[in-house]
N, C-alpha and C positions, 0 to 999 in steps of 0.2 A: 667513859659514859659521854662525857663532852665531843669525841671524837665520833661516838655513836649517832651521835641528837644531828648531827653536823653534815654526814654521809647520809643518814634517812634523808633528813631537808633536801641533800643534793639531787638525790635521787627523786624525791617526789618534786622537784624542780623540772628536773630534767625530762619527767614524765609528762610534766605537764607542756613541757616547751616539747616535747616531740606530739603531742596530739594536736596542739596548735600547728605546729611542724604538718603532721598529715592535712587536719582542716585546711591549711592554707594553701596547699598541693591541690586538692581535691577544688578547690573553690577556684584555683587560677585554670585547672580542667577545666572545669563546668563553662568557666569565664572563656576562655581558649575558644571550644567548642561550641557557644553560643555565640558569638563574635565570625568565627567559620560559619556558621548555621545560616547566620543573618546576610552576611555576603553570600552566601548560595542561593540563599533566596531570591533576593536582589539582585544580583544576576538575569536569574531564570525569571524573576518579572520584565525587568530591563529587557533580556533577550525580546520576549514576548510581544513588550510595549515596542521593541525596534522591528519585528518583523511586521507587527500588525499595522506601521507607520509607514515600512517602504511598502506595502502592498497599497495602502491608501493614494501613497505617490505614485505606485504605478498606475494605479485605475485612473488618476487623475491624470497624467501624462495621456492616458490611454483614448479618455473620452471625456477629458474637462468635469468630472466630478471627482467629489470625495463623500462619494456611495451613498449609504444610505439620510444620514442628516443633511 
């Protein structure tokens, strides 16, 4: 019986450490993935902010402004 009480225990242990197990997979995912998401984004702002910067230098090279302000 003692041996019995002892294996359930391990087992509902063990259950519990493998759910935390997945949660903690699933949330370093989630964490992975939004951390990639966020560099993609910034990126594609960046790209955006650098191309709409060298266009400005070139109109300014081109005819001494920087367009419309």
């Amino acid at each position: 019986a003692k041996n019995l009480k002892i294996i359930i225990q391990y087992i509902q242990m063990h259950a519990c450490f493998r759910v935390k197990f997945i949660l903690l997979i699933i949330f370093m995912l989630a964490f992975i993935f939004m951390h990639t998401f966020r560099r993609l984004v910034l990126c594609q702002v960046n790209f955006i902010v650098r191309v709409d910067t060298h266009k400005k230098m070139f109109q300014f090279a081109k005819d001494g402004s920087l367009g419309p302000e």
